[in-house]
C-alpha positions, 0 to 999 in steps of 0.5 A: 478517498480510501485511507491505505494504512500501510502506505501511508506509513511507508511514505510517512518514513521512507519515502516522503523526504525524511528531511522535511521531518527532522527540519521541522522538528529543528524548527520547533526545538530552535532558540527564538532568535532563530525560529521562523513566524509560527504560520510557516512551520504549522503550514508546512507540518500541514502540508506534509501531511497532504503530500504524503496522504496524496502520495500513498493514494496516487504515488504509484503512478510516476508523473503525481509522484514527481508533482506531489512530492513538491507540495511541500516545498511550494507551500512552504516557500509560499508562506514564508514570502508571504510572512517573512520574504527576507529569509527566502535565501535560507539554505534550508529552503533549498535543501527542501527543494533539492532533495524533493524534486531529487527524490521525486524525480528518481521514484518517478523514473523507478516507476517508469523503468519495468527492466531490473537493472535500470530500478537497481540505478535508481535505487543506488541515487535513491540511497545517495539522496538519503545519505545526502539527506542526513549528512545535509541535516546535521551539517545545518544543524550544526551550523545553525548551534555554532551560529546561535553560540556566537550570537549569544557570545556577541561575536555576531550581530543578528543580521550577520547571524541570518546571512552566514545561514543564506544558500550562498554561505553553503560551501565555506560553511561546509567546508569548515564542517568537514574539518572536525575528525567527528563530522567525517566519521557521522558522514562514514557512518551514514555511508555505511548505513546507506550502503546496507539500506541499498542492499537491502533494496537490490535484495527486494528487487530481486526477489520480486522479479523473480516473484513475477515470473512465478505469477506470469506462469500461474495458471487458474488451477484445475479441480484434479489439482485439489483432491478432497479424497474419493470422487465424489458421485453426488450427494447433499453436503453442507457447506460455506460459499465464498463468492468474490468479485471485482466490481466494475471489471467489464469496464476495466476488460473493454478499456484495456489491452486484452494481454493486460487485462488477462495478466491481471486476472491471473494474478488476481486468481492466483492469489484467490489459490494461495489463500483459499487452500492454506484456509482450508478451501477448495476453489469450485471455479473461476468464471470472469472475474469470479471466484468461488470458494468451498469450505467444510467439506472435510470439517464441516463444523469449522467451514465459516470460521475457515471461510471468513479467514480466508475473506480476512487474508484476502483483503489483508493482501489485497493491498499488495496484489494493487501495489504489483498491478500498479508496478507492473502497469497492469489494471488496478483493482480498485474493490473486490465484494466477497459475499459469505453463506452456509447452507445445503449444496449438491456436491458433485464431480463433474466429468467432461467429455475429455474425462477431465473432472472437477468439483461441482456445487449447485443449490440455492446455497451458492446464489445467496452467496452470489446475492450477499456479493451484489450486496457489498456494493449496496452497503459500500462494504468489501465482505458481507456474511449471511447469519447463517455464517454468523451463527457458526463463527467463533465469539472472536469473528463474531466480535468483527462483525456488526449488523447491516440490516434485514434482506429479502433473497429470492426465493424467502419468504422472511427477509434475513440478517446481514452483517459486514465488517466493523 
């Protein structure tokens, strides 16, 4: 299973029912008369940490959202009537299950909804449930002080101290926490804080819309679009090739909607543009699911490190481009190979019958690259450089690197060093 960095911390503090946290966190700074048998709280820190790998991997799409964000609850409730069944009426029981089945429910229906006005709801009941979340957390706080407080002072014995904290205690239990002017103006607080998180949200919203509509009318950009100065007539040059692929996109093409499909490929292509020209790169062509790149045509000395920065700033927001494919229902790109060579090309312009031009590369140069993509599935890597790239890299990219071992390309007669990301 691939380990999302990111997500994971997003679910971790965003979205996997914050009270879990601070109600474990409650558990273990108890006093002993209220802290539940040992197993549960280890099972439910466990079973926390599941749900919310399982989540960052699976929760884009909206039926494991809404299954997953359970786990915690499930097991947690499990375990608690296996080591102690009499407690199973615990408010804090419920709270786990109301707010996880609450939040699930409504990131699940976001997911569905594709329109802007229905994710902006969900957003309002999304923060609702975080408020909810905080207030219900302090008011159980309180409540379970106030009782240990009493226990100790001899006011109640241990068996009225549990039942004045089972589900059916809720409401006079809640009703006498709003009393203090304190308590009314924690829940006023968290209020407002809710209200600037939603905001936020419908702000985000908003902009991703708009984002979306930029990337429905990208186009793959054309080599007129991308002038390296004079037209070039042809000529030997050396320069660094970038060769990406998706691996496994034929599949993906025949199984899905050719209209999905080919808005997923636009996005892919578009953002391939967006990182090679702010490296520094000249996009030679799109063919299929293939891009290739150009680098050190102008600063020939620099082509690698420019190359490899683009490779780096790909992957870097690869992640997002799989979180928008998965938000707008589109194919997911699972893996991308890109293969990295330097080498001497015959540059050219070529110039169609309709006079349109564009740039042209054509030597072996481009097929090692091509060779060091297919590699990328060999070796289980997502970028894979030849030596001649490695020996043109700064000390700070070379230290990114380490060896994958020697290859015999076509046309060599001595195998050559790879070598893939740490």
């Amino acid at each position: 299973m691939t380990f999302f960095t990111r997500r994971y911390l997003e679910e971790f503090f965003l979205y996997s029912s914050q009270f879990v946290l601070f109600y474990t966190i409650a558990l273990l700074a108890a006093p002993p008369v209220l802290r539940p048998e040992l197993l549960p709280v280890i099972v439910l820190i466990i079973s926390l940490f599941i749900q919310i790998a399982l989540l960052a991997r699976f929760g884009h799409r909206p039926l494991a959202r809404l299954v997953f964000s359970c786990i915690t609850p499930i097991v947690y409730t499990l375990s608690k009537a296996l080591v102690s069944p009499g407690t199973l009426a615990d408010m804090a029981s419920y709270f786990l299950w109301g707010i996880s089945l609450y939040q699930g429910s409504i990131q699940a229906l976001e997911l569905v909804f594709r329109r802007k006005w229905p994710k902006r709801i969900a957003e309002i009941f999304m923060t609702a449930g975080t408020i909810l979340s905080f207030v219900f957390f302090y008011f159980y706080m309180d409540l379970r002080i106030r009782l240990f407080n009493s226990y100790l002072s001899g006011e109640l014995d241990y068996s009225a101290l549990s039942q004045a904290l089972t589900i059916k205690m809720f409401i006079p239990s809640f009703i006498n926490f709003l009393k203090p002017v304190q308590h009314i103006f924690f829940i006023f607080g968290v209020f407002m804080f809710g209200l600037f998180q939603l905001s936020d949200k419908v702000k985000q919203i908003s902009l991703k819309y708009r984002i979306d509509s930029i990337y429905a009318a990208v186009t793959p950009p054309t080599q007129d679009a991308m002038p390296i100065g004079s037209q070039i007539r042809g000529e030997q040059r050396p320069v660094v090739i970038l060769y990406a692929d998706i691996w496994n996109f034929t599949p993906i093409a025949e199984k899905e909607n050719p209209q999905n499909a080919f808005e997923m490929l636009n996005r892919y292509y578009a953002l391939w543009d967006i990182v090679v020209r702010r490296n520094h790169g000249i996009i030679e062509q799109f063919v299929g699911d293939t891009v290739i790149a150009v680098f050190g045509l102008l600063e020939n000395e620099k082509g690698a490190n420019y190359a490899v920065d683009c490779a780096f700033d790909f992957l870097h927001q690869f992640i997002y481009l799989q979180d928008e494919l998965a938000e707008n229902k589109l194919p997911i790109i699972k893996n991308i190979g890109i293969g990295i060579h330097a080498g001497i090309v015959a540059v050219g312009d070529l110039i169609n019958p309709s006079g349109e031009k564009r740039l042209s590369v054509v030597g072996d140069a481009v097929n090692v690259a091509a060779r060091l993509d297919s590699l990328c599935r060999e070796f289980k890597q997502n970028l894979i450089i030849s030596n001649d790239v490695y020996k043109n890299l700064s000390l700070e990219h070379q230290a990114e690197f380490e060896k994958l071992g020697e290859v015999l390309f076509r046309n060599k007669t001595q195998p050559q060093l790879v070598w893939g990301r740490k």
